[in-house]
C-alpha positions in Angstrom: 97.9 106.7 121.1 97.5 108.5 124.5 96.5 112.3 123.1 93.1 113.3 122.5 93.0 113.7 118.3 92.4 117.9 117.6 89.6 118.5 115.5 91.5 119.1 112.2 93.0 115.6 112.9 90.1 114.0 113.0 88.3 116.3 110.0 91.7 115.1 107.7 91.6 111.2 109.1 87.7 111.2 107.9 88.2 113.1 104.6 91.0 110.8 103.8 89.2 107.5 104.5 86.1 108.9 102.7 88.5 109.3 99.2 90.0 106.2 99.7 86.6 104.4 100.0 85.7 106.0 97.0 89.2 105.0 95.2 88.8 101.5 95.8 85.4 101.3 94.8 86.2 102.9 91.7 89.0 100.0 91.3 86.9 97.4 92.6 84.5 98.6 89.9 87.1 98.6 86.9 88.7 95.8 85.0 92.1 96.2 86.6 91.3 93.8 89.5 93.3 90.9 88.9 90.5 87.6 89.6 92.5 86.5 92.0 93.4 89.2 94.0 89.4 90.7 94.0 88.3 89.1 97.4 91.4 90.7 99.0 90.5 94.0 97.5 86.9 93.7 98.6 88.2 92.7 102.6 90.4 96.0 102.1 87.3 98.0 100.8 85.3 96.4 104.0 88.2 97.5 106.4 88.5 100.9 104.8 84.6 101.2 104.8 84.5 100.3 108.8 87.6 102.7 109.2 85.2 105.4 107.6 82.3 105.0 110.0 84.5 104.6 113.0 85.6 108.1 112.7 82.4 109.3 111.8 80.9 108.2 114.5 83.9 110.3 116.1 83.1 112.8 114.2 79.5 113.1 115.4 80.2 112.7 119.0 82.9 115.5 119.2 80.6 118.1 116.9 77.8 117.4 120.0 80.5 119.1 122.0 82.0 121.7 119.9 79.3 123.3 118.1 81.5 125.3 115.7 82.7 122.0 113.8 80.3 121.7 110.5 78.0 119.1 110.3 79.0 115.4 108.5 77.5 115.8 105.4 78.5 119.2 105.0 82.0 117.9 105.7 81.7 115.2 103.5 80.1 117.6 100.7 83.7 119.1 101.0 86.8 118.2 98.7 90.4 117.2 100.1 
């Protein structure tokens, strides 16, 4: 991907990630989880996890340069 992500790309991508972090916890944490499909589940929830702090990190660097962005938590107080 050549373009620079706008801000509202990058506030969705990280909102998104955040809700499905907490959805596959929430699986993860249920009795749905077929035993022999769990580790896979848990390698997705470490990918999506990583994922999730990747763009916040993002997220944090571009709100240093555009001070009009709200802060993380605030964004992550929000709901999709």
């Amino acid at each position: 991907m050549s373009e620079k992500l706008t801000n509202n790309a990058l506030i969705y991508a990280t909102l998104a990630l955040n809700s499905e972090v907490e959805l596959q916890r929430e699986y993860l944490d249920s009795d749905d989880v077929p035993a022999d499909e769990r580790e896979n589940e848990e390698e997705m929830l470490d990918d999506l996890e990583q994922a999730f702090m990747e763009f916040v990190d993002l997220y944090k660097g571009r709100c240093k340069a555009d001070k009009q962005l709200p802060p993380i938590e605030e964004l992550l107080d929000s709901q999709l």
